[in-house]
C-alpha positions in Angstrom: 56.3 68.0 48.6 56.7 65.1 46.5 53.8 62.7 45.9 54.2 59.3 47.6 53.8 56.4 45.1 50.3 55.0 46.6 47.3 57.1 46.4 44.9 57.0 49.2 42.6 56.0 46.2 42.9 54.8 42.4 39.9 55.8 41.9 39.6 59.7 42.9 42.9 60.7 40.4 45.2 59.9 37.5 48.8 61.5 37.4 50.4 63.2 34.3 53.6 63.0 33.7 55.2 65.7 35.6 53.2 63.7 38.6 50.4 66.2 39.2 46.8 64.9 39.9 43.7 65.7 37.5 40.6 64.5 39.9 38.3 62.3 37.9 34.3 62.3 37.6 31.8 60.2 36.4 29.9 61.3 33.4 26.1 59.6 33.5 25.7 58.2 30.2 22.3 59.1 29.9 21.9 62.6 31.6 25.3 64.1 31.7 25.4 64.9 35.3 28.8 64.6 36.4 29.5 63.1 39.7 32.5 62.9 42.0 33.9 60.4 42.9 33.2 58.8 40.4 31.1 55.3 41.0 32.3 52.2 40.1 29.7 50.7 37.0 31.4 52.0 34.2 28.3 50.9 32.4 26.4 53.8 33.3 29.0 56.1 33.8 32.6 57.2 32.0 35.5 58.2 33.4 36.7 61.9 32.7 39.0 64.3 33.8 38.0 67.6 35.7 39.6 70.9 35.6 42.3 71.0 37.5 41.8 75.0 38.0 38.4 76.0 40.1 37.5 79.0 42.4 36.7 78.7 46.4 33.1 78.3 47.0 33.0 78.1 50.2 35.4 76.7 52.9 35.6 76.3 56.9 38.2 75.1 59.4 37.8 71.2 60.8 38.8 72.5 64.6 38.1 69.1 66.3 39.4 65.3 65.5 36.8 63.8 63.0 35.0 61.2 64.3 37.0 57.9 64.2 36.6 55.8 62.2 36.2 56.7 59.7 39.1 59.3 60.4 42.6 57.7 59.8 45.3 60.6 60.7 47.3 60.7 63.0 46.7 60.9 67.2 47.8 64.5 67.3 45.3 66.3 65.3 45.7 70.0 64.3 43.2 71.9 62.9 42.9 72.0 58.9 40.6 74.1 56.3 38.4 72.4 54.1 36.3 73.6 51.3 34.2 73.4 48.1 36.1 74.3 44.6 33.9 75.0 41.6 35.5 73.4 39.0 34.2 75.3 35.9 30.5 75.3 35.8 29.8 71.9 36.0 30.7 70.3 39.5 31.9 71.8 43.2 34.2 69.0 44.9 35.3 69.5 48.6 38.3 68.9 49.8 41.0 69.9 52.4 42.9 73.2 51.9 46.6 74.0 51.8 48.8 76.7 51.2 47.7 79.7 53.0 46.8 80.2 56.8 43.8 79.5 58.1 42.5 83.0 58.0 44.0 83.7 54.2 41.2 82.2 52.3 38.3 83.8 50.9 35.2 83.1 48.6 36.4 82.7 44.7 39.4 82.7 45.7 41.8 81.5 42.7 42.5 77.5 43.2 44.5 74.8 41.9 44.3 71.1 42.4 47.6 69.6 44.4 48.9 66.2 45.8 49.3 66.1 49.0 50.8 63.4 51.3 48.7 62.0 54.2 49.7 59.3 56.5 47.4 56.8 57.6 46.6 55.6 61.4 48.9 53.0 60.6 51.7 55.3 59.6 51.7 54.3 55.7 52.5 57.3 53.9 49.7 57.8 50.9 48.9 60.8 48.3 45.6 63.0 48.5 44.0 65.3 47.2 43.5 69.1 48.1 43.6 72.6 46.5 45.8 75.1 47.0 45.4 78.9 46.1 46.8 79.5 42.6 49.8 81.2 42.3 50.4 81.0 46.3 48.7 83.0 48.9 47.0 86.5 47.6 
C-alpha cells in the first residue's frame, strides 16, 4: 500500500527515497542509551536511524477497542497483533503487526519495518509504523 503523504508523526520516521520508513531513536549524549521515540531536547540527545531489519520478541493480539482517547481508529474495531522487534542488540520497539494472520507469528520471527496507512477518528488518512515478517509470511 502506498504511504499517505502525512505521517501520524514527524518525529517517529524519516523516508528514503523509494519512500520506505527508517524509525528514528535518540542517542543520550552522555550514556549512549538509545531511546525510542526519540525526545524532543536535541541538546541531550541526537537523532539516529535504527535498523530497519529486527526479530519478533514477543507479540500478542489487541482483541478489544483501546481505551479512547487516546485511541483514534475507526468505530468498527477489528482485532490487530502487536509486538516488540529487537532491532539489533541495542533497542526493542513495539509496534502493531502486519502481514501474516494472527496465529502466523512466532518468537524471532524474521521482521522488517513498513509504512502503513492508518486513518484517524476523523477520517484523515496518515502513515504508521509497523513490521511486517521479512520476506512475507514463513
Amino acid at each position: 500500500m502506498p504511504a499517505c503523504p502525512l505521517a501520524i508523526d514527524d518525529r517517529l520516521f524519516e523516508r528514503d527515497a523509494d519512500g520506505r520508513p527508517t524509525l528514528l531513536a535518540g542517542r543520550d549524549r552522555e550514556t549512549g542509551r538509545l531511546v525510542f521515540p526519540p525526545p524532543g531536547d536535541t541538546d541531550r540527545f541526537e537523532i539516529v536511524p535504527l535498523p530497519r531489519d529486527g526479530r519478533l520478541w514477543s507479540w500478542t493480539v489487541q482483541r478489544f477497542r483501546p481505551k479512547s482517547p487516546p485511541y483514534a481508529g475507526p468505530d468498527a474495531f477489528e482485532p490487530y497483533a502487536v509486538g516488540y522487534v529487537a532491532l539489533g542488540d541495542a533497542i526493542i520497539v513495539e509496534g502493531r503487526l502486519t502481514g501474516a494472520p494472527l496465529d502466523g507469528y512466532r518468537i524471532d520471527m524474521p521482521m522488517t519495518l513498513v509504512g502503513e496507512r492508518f486513518v484517524m477518528a476523523d477520517g484523515e488518512a496518515r502513515t504508521t509504523f509497523a513490521f511486517a515478517p521479512s520476506g512475507g509470511v514463513q
